[in-house]
N, CA, C and O atoms as a GROMACS GRO file, in nm:
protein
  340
    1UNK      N    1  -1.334   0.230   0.676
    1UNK     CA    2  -1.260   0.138   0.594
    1UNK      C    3  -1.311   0.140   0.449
    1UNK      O    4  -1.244   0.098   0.354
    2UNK      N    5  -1.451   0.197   0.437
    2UNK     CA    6  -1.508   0.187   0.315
    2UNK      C    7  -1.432   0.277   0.223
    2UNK      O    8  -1.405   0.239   0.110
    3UNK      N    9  -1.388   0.419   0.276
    3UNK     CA   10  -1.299   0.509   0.191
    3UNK      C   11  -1.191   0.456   0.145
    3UNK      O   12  -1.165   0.466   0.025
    4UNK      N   13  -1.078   0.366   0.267
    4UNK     CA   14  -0.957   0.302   0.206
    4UNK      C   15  -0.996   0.216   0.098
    4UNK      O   16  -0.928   0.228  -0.004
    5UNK      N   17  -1.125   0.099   0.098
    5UNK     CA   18  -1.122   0.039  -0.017
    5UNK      C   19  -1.126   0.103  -0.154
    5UNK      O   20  -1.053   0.072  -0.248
    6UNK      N   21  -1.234   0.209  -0.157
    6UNK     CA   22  -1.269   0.279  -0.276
    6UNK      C   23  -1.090   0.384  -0.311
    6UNK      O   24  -1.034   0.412  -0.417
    7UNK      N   25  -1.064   0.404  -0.211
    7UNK     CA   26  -0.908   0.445  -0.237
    7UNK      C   27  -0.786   0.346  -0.304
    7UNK      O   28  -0.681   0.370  -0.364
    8UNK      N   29  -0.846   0.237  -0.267
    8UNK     CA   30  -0.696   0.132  -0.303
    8UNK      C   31  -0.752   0.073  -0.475
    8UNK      O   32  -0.713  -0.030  -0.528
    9UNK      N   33  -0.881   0.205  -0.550
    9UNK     CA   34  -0.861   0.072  -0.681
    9UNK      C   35  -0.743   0.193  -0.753
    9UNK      O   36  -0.705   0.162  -0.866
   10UNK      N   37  -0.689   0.313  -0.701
   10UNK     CA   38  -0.576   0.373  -0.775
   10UNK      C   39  -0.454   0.286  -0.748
   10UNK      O   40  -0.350   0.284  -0.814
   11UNK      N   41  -0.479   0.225  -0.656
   11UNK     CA   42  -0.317   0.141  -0.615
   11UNK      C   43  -0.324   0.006  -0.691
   11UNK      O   44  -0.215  -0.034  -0.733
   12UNK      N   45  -0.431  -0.072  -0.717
   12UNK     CA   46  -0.436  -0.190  -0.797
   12UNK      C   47  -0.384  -0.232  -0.915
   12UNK      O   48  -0.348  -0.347  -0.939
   13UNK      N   49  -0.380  -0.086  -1.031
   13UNK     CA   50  -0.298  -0.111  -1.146
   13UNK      C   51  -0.156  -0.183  -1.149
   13UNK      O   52  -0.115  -0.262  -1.234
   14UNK      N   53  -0.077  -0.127  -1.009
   14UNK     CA   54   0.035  -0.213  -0.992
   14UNK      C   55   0.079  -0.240  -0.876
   14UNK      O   56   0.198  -0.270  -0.862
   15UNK      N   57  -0.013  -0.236  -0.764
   15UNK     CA   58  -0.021  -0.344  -0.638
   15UNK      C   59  -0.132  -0.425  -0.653
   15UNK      O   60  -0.164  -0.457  -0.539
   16UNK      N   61  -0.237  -0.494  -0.763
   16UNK     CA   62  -0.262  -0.536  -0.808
   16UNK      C   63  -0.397  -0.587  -0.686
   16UNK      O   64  -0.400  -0.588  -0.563
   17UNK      N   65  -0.464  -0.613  -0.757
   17UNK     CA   66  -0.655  -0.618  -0.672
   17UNK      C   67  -0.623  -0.709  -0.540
   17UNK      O   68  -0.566  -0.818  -0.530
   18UNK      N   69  -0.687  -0.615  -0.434
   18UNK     CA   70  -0.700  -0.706  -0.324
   18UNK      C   71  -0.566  -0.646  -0.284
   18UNK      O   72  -0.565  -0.662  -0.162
   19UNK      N   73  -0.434  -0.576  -0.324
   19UNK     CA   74  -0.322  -0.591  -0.262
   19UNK      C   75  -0.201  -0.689  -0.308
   19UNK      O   76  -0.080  -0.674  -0.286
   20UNK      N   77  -0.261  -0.782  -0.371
   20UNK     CA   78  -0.147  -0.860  -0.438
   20UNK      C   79  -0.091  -0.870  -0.569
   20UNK      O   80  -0.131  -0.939  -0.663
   21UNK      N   81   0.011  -0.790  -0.562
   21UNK     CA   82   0.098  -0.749  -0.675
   21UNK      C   83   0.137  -0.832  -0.773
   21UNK      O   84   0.195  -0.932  -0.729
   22UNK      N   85   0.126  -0.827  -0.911
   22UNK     CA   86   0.142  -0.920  -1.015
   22UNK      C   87   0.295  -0.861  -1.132
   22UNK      O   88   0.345  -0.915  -1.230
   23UNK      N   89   0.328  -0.721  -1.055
   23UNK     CA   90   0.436  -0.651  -1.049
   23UNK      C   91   0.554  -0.672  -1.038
   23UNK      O   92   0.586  -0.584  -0.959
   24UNK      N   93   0.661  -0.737  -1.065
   24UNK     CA   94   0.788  -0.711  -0.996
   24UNK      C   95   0.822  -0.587  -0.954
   24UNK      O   96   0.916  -0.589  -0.874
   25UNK      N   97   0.788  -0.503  -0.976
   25UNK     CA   98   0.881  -0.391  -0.910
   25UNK      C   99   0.752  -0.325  -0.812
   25UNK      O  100   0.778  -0.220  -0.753
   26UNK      N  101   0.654  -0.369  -0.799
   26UNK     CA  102   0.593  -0.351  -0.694
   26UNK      C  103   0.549  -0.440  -0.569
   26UNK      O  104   0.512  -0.553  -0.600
   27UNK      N  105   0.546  -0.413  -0.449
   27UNK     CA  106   0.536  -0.507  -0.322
   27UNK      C  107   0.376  -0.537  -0.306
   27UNK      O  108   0.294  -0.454  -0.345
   28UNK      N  109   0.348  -0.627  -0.262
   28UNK     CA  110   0.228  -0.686  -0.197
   28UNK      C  111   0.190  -0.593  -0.053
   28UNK      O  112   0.261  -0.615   0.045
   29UNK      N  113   0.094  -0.506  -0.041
   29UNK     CA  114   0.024  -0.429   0.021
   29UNK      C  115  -0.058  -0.502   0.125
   29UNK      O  116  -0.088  -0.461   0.237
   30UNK      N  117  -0.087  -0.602   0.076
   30UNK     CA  118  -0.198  -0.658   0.178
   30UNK      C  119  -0.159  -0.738   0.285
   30UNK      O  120  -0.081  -0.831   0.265
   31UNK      N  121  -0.190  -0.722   0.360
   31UNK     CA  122  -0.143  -0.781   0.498
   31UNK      C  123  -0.028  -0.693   0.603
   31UNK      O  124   0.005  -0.696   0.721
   32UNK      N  125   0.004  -0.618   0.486
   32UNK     CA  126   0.117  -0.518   0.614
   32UNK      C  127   0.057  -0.426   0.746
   32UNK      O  128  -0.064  -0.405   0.751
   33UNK      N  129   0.111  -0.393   0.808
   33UNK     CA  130   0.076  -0.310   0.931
   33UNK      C  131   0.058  -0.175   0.860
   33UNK      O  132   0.130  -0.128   0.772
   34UNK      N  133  -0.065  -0.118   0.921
   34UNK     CA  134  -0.075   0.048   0.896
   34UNK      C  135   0.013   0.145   0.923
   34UNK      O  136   0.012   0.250   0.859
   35UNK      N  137   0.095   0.122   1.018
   35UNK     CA  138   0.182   0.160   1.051
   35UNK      C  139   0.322   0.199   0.951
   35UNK      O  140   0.369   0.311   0.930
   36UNK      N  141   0.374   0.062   0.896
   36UNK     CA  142   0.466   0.067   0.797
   36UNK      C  143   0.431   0.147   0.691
   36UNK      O  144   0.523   0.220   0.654
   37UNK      N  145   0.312   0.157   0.621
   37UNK     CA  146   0.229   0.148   0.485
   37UNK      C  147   0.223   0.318   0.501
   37UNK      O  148   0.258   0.398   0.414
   38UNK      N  149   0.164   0.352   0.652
   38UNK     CA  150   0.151   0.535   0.660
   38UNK      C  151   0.279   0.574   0.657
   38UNK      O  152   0.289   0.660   0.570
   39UNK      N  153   0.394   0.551   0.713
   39UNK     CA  154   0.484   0.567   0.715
   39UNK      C  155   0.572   0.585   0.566
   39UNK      O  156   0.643   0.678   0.529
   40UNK      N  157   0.537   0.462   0.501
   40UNK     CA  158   0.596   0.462   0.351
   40UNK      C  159   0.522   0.570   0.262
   40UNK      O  160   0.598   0.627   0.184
   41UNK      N  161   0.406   0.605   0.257
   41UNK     CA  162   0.371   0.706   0.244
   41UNK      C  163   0.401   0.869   0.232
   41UNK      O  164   0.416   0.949   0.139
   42UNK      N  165   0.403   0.874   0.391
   42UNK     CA  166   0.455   0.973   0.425
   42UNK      C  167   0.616   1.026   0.368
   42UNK      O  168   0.651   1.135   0.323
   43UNK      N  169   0.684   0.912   0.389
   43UNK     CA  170   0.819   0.924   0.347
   43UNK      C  171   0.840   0.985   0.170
   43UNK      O  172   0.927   1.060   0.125
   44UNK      N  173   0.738   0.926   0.110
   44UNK     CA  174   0.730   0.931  -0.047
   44UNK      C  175   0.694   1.054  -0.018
   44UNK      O  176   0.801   1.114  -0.025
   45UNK      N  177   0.586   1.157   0.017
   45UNK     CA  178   0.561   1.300   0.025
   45UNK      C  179   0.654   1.357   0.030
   45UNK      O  180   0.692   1.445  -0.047
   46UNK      N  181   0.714   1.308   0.137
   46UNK     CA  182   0.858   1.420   0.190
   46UNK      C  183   0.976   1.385   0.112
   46UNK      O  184   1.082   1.409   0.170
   47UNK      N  185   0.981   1.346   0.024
   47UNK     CA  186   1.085   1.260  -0.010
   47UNK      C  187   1.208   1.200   0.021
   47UNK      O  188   1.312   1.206  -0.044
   48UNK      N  189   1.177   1.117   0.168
   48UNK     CA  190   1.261   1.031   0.202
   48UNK      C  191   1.237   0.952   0.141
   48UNK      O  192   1.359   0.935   0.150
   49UNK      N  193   1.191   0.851   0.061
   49UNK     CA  194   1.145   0.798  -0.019
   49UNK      C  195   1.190   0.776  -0.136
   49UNK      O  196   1.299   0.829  -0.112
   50UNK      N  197   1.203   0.733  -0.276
   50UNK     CA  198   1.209   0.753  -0.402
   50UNK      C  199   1.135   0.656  -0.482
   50UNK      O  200   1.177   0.541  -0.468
   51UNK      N  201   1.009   0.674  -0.583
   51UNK     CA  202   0.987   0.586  -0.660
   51UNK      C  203   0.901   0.679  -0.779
   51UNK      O  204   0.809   0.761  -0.767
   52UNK      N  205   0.982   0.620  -0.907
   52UNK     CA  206   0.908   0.727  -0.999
   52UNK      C  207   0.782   0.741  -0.991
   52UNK      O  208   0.724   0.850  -0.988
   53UNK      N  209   0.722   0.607  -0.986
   53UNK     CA  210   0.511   0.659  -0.944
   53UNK      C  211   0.488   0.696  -0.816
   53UNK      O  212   0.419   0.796  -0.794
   54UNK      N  213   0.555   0.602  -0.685
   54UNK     CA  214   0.452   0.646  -0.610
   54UNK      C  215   0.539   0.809  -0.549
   54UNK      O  216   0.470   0.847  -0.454
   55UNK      N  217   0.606   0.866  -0.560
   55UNK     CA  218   0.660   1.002  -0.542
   55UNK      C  219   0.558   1.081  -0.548
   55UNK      O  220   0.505   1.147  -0.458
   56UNK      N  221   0.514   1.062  -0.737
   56UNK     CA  222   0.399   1.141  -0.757
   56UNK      C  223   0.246   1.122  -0.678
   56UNK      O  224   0.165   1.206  -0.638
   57UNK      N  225   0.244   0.980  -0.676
   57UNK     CA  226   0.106   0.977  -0.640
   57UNK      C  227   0.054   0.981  -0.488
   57UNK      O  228  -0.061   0.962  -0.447
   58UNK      N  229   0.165   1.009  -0.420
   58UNK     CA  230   0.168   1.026  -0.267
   58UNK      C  231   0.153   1.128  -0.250
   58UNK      O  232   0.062   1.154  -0.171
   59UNK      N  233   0.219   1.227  -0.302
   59UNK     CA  234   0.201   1.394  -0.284
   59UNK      C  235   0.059   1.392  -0.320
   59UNK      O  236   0.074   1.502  -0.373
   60UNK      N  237  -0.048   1.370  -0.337
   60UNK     CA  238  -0.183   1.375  -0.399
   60UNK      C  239  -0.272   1.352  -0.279
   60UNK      O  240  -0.364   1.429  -0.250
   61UNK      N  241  -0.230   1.201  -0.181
   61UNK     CA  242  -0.315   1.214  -0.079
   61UNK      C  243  -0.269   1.278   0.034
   61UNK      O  244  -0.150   1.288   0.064
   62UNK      N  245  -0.394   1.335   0.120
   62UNK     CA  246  -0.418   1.376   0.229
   62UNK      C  247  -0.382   1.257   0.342
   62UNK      O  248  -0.373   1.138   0.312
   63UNK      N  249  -0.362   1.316   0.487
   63UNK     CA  250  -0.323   1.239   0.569
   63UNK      C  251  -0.450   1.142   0.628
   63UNK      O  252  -0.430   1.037   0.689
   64UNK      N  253  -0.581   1.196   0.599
   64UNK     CA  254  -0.678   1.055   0.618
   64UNK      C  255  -0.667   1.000   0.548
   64UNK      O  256  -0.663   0.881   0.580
   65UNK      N  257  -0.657   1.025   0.428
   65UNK     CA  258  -0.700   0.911   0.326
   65UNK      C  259  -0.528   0.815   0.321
   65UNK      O  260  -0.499   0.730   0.237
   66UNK      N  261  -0.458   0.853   0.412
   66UNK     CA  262  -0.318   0.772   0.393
   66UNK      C  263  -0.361   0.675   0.508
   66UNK      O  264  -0.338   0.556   0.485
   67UNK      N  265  -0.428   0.712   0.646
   67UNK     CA  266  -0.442   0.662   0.743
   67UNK      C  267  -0.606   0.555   0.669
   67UNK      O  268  -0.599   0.433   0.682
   68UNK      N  269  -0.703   0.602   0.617
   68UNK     CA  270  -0.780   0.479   0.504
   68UNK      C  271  -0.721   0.416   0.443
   68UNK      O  272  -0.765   0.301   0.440
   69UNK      N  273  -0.596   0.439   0.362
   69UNK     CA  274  -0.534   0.348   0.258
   69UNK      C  275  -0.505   0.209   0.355
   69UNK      O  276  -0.545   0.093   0.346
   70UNK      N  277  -0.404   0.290   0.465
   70UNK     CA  278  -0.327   0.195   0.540
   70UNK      C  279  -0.414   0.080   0.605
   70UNK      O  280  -0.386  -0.040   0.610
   71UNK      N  281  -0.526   0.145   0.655
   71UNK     CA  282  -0.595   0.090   0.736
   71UNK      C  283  -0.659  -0.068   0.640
   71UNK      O  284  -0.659  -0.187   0.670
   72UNK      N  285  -0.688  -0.020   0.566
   72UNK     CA  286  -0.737  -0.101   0.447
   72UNK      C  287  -0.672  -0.198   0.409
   72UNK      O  288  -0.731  -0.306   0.413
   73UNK      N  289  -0.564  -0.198   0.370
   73UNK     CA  290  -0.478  -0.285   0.328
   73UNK      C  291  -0.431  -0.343   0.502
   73UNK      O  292  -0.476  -0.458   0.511
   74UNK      N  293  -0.389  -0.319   0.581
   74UNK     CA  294  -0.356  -0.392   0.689
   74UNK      C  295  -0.506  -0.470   0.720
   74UNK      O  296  -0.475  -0.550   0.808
   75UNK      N  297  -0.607  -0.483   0.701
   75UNK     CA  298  -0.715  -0.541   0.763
   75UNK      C  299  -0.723  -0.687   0.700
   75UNK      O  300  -0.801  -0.776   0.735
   76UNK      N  301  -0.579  -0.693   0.554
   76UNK     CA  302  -0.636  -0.836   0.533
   76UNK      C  303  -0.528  -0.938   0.557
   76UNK      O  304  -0.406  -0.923   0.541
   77UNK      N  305  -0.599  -1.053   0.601
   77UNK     CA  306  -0.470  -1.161   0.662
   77UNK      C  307  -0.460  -1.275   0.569
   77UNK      O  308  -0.540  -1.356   0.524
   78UNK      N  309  -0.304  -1.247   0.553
   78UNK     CA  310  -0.210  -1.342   0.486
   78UNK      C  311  -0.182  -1.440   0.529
   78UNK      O  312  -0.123  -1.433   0.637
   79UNK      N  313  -0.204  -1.568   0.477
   79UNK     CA  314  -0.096  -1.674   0.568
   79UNK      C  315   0.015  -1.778   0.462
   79UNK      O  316  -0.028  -1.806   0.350
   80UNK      N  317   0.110  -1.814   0.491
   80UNK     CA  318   0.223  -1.808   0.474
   80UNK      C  319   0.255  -1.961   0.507
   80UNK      O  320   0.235  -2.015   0.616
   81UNK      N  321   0.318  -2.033   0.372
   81UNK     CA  322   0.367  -2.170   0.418
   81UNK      C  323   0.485  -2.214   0.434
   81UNK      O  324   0.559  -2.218   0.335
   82UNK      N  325   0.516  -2.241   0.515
   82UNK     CA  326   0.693  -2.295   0.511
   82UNK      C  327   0.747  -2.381   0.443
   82UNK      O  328   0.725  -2.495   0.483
   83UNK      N  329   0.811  -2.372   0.353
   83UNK     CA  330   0.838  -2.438   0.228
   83UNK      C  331   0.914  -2.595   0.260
   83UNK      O  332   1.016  -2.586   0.328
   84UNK      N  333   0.880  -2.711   0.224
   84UNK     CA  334   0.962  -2.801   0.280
   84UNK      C  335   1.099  -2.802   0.241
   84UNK      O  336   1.130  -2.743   0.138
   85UNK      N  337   1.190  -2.863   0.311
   85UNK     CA  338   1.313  -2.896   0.256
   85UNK      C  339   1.352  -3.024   0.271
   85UNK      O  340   1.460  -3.062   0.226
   0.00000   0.00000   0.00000
């Protein structure tokens, strides 16, 4: 997990420290499943995908360090309030 952290300070500029995005046009990373996150990944390599940065910056990692990224960012828990009405 130590590699995904030292991996996620390229993602912080605009998924922003810790995972939480200060971005509009970027999503909040932290708390998602590894699953989704390798997947979105992967998709950006191959380009099922489209996003002018991460296109580029996906083709760059290797498939551990996608399975560290993911891992990393899924390890932290979000919790979530239900807004009154």
């Amino acid at each position: 997990m130590a590699s995904g952290k030292a991996l996620s300070a390229q993602c912080s500029a605009c998924h922003g420290k810790n995972g939480l995005s200060k971005d509009p046009e970027a999503p909040n990373l932290a708390g998602l499943s590894a699953l989704y996150i390798e997947k979105s990944l992967v998709d950006y390599q191959k380009g099922a995908r489209h996003d002018r940065r991460m296109s580029i910056i996906a083709k760059g990692l290797t498939k551990p360090q996608i399975k560290d990224l993911a891992s990393w960012y899924a390890a932290f828990e979000v919790s979530v309030k239900v807004p009154e009405i």
